[in-house]
C-alpha positions as CSV (number, residue, x, y, z in Angstrom):
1,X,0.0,0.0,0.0
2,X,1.2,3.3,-1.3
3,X,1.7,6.4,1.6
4,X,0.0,9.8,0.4
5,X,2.7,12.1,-0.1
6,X,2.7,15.7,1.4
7,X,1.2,16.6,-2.5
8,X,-1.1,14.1,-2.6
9,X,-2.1,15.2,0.8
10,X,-2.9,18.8,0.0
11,X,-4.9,17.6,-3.0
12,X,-6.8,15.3,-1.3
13,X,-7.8,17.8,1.0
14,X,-8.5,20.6,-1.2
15,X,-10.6,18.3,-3.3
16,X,-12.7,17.0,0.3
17,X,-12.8,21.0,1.1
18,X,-14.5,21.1,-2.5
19,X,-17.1,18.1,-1.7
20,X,-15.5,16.3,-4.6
21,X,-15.3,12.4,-4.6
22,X,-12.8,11.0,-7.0
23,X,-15.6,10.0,-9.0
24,X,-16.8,13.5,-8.8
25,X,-13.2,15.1,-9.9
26,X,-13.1,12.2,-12.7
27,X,-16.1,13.6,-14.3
28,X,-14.9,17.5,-13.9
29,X,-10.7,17.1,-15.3
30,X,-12.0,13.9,-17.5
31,X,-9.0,12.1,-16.0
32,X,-9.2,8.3,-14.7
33,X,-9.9,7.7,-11.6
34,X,-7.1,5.5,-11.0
35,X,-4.6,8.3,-12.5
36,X,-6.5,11.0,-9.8
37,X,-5.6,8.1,-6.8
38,X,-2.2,7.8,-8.1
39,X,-1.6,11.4,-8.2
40,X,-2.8,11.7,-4.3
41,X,-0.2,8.4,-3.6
42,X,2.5,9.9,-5.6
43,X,2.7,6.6,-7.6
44,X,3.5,8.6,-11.0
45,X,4.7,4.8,-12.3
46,X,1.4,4.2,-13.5
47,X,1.1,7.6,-15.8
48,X,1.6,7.2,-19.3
49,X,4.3,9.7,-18.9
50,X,6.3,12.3,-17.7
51,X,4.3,15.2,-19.4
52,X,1.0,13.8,-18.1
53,X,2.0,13.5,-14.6
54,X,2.4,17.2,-15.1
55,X,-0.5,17.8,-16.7
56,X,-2.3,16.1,-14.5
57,X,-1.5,17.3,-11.7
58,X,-2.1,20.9,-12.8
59,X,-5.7,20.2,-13.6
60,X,-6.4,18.4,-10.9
61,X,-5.1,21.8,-9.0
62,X,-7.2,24.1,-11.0
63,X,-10.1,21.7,-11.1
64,X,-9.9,22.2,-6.4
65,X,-8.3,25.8,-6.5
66,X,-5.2,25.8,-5.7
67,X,-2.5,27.8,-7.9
68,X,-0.7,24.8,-10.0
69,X,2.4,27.4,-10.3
70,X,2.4,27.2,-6.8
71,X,2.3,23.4,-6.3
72,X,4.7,23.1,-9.1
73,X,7.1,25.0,-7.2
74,X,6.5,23.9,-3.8
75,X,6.6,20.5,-4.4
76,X,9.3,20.3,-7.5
77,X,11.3,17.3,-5.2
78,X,8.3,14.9,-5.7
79,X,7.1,15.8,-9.5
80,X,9.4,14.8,-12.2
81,X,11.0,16.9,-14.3
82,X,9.3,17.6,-17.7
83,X,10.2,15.1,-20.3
84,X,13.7,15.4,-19.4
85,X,13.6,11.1,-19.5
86,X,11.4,10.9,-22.5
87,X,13.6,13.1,-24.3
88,X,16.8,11.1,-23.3
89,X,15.7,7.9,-24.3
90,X,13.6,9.0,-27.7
91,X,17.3,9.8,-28.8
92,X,19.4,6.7,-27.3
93,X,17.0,4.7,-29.4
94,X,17.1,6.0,-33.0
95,X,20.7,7.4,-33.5
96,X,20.2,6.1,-37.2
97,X,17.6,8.8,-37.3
98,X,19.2,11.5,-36.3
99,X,22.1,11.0,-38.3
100,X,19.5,10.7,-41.4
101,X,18.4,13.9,-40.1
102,X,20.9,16.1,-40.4
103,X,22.8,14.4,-43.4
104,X,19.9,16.0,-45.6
105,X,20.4,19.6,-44.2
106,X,24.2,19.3,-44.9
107,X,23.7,17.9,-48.0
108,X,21.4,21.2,-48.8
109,X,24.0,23.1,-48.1
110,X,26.9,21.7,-50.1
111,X,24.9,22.3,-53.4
112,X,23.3,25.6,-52.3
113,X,26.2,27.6,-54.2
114,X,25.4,25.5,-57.3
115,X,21.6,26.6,-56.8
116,X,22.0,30.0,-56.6
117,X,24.6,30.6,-59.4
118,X,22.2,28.1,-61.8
119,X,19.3,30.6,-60.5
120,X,21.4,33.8,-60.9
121,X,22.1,32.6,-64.8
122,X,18.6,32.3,-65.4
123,X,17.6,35.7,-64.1
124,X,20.5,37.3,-66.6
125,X,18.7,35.5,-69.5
126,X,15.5,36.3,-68.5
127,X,17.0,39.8,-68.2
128,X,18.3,39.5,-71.7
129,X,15.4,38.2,-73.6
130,X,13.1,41.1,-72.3
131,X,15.2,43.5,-73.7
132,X,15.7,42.4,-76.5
133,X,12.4,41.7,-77.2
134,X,11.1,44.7,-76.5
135,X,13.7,46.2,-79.3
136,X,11.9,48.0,-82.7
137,X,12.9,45.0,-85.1
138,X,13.5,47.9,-87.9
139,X,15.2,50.3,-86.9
140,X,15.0,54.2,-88.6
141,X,17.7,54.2,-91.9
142,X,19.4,56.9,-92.7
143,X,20.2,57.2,-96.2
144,X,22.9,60.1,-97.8
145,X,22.5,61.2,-101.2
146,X,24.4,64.4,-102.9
147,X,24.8,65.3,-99.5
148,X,21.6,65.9,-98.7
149,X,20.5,63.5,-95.8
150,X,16.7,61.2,-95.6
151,X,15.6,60.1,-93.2
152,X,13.3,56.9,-93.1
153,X,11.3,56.5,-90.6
154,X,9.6,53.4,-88.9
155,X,6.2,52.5,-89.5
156,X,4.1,51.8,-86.5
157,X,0.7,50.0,-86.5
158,X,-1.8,52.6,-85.4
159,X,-4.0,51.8,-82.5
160,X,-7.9,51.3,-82.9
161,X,-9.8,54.8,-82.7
162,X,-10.8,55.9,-79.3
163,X,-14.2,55.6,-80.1
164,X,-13.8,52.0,-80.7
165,X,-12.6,51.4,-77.6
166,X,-15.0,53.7,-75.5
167,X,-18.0,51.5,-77.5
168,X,-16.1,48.2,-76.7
169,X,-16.4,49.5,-72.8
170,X,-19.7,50.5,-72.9
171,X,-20.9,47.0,-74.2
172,X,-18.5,45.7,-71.6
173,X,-19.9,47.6,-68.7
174,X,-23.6,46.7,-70.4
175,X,-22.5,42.7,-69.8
176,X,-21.3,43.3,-66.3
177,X,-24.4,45.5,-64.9
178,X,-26.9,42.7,-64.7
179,X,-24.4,40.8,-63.0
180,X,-23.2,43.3,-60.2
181,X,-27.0,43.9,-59.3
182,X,-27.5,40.1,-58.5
183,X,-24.4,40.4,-56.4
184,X,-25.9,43.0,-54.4
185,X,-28.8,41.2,-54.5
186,X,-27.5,38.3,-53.4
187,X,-25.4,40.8,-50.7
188,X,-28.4,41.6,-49.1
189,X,-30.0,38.6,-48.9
190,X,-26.8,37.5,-47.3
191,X,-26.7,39.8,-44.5
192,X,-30.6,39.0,-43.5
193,X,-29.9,35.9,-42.8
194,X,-26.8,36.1,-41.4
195,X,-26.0,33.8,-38.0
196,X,-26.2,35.5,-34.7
197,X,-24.4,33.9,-31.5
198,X,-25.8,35.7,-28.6
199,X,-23.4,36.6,-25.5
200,X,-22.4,33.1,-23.5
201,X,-24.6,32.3,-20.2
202,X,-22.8,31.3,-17.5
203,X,-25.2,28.0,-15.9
204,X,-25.3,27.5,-12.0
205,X,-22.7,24.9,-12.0
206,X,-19.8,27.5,-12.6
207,X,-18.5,25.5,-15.6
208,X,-20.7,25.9,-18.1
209,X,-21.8,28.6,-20.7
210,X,-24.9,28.3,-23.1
211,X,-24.8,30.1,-26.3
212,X,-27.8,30.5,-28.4
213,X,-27.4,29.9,-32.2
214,X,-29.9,31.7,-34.7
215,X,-30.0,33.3,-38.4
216,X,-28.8,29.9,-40.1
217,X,-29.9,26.3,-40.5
218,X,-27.0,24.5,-39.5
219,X,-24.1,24.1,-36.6
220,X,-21.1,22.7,-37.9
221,X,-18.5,22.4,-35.0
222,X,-14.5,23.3,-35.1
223,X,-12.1,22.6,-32.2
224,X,-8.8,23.8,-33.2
225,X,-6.2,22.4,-30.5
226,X,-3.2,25.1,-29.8
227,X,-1.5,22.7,-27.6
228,X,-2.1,19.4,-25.6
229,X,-5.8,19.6,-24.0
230,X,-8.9,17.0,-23.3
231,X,-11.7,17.9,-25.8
232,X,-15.3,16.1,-26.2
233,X,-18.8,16.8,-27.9
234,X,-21.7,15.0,-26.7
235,X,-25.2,15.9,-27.9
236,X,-28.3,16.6,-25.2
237,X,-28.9,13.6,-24.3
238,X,-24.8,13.0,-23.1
239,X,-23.7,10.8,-26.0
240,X,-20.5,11.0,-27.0
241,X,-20.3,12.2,-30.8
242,X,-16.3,12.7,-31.6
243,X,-13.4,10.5,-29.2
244,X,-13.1,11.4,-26.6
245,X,-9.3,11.7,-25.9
246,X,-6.6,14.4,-25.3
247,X,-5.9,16.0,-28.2
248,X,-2.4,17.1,-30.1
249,X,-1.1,20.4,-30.6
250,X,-2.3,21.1,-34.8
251,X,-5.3,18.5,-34.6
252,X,-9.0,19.4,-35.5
253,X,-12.1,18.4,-34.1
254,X,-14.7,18.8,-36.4
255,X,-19.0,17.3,-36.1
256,X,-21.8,18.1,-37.7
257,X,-24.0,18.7,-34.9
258,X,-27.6,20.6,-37.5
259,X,-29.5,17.5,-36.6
260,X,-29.0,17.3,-32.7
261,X,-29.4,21.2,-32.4
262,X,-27.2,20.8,-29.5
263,X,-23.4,20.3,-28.4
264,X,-21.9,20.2,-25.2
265,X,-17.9,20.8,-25.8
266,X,-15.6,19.9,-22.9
267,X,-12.4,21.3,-22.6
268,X,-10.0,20.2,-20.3
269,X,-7.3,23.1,-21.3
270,X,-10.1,25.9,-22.7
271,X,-6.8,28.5,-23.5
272,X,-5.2,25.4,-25.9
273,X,-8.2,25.0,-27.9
274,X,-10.3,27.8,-30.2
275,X,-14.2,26.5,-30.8
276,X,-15.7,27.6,-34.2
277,X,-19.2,27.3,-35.2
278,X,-20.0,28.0,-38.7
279,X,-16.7,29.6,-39.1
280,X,-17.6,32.2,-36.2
281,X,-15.2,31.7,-33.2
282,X,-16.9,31.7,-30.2
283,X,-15.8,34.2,-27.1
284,X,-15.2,32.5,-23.8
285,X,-16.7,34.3,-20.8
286,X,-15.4,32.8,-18.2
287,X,-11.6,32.4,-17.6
288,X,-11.6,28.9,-16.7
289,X,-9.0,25.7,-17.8
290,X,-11.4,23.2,-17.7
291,X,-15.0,24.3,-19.1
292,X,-18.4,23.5,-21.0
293,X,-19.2,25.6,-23.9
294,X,-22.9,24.6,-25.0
295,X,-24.4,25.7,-28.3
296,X,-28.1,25.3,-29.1
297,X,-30.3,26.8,-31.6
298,X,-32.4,29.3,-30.2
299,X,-35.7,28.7,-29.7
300,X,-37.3,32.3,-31.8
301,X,-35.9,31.1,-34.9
């Protein structure tokens, strides 16, 4: 049997100053319940890793109050240091692929002189060929005879008439009208029915805000994920709808959600992750780490 350690002992009772079970703070951070108990025993064997025993740890703070800065820095003799083993042994393991690594970027470099004197040739004849072409290919003659000089000049092909040109625009202009009064035809009707996301609602359970969709037909969801963080969508009735899972830094969530009219996004790192819907991103009102955000069309339209 595993000791609580002076951490896991200022968890545990911040978390039983809360009210939280450890079912309780499982459904709140969306971590396993036997990662919460090995957090408050200090047996960080059973993580999946050095970054998540950070991780962690830091919601689990957040998700009871307490300052994770704080914890991190009060207690840096029992948490591990961050991925500095991970790190160590992802290199001892693939030399090979390091070396192929940075052969490539050498290899770059050798032949960059080649490249750019191949590329500085082509701009001179590039240069060259312009010039030239741009030449009269006649050019005046000058002709002497009994010392009286002639001059010969070139002849150029005359441009159409003005008139020409200002009927050609006219019928051009004629062709385009029709057109740009559809467009702002179709402008208009654009902007009435334009989609309107009313201010977020903060619910009684301090985690949640609502926000009411209206002016469109449809509620297509985008999670774009900054940085490591725990994301879900369930529809109203709590089923799940995309993995739920902690998300990579660059990876998109992305769900249809029209036909529920409804979607509950959890985020277990809200400032890693940017929620669009229809495009629009959606404000956060409350400065939390772990939150809901719940859309739903609005009732009016």
């Amino acid at each position: 049997m595993l000791w609580l350690t002076e951490l896991g002992t200022r968890l545990k009772e911040a978390r039983l100053s809360k009210g939280y079970s450890l079912d309780d703070l499982q459904e709140i951070t969306k971590i396993q319940k036997r990662y919460l108990i090995g957090i408050e025993e200090g047996n960080y064997s059973i993580m999946p890793g050095t970054f998540y025993v950070r991780a962690f740890i830091k919601q689990y703070a957040e998700a009871v109050g307490l300052d994770p800065e704080e914890i991190f820095e009060q207690y840096k003799d029992e948490i591990p240091s961050h991925q500095t083993e991970e790190v160590a042994q992802s290199f001892s393991q693939s030399p090979t692929r390091k070396r192929l690594k940075t052969a490539s970027p050498n290899k770059l470099m050798e032949n960059l002189p080649k490249y750019v004197v191949a590329l500085f040739i082509i701009i001179i004849i590039a240069v060259l060929w312009f010039f030239f072409s741009q030449r009269p290919s006649t050019e005046d003659e000058s002709v002497t005879e009994n010392g009286d000089s002639f001059e010969y000049e070139q002849t150029e092909v005359k441009t159409p008439p003005a008139k020409d040109n200002e009927e050609k625009g006219k019928e051009e202009n004629s062709d385009k009208q029709p057109t740009t009064e559809a467009d702002e035809e179709e402008q208009k009707d654009d902007e009435k029915t334009a989609q309107v996301i009313s201010e977020g609602e903060v619910q009684p359970d301090g985690v949640s805000t609502v926000y009411k969709l209206s002016g469109t037909d449809k509620m297509l969801i985008r999670v774009e994920v900054l940085g490591d963080t725990w994301v879900s969508i369930r529809d109203a009735n709590g089923n799940e709808q995309v993995e739920d899972r902690i998300y990579k830094q660059g990876e998109v969530v992305e769900h249809d959600s029209t036909a529920n009219g409804y979607a509950r996004i959890r985020l277990g790192f809200s400032n890693n992750a940017k929620v669009y819907v229809n495009g629009e991103e959606i404000k956060y009102v409350q400065d939390l780490s772990a939150q809901n955000i719940i859309i739903q069309f609005s009732e009016e339209q």
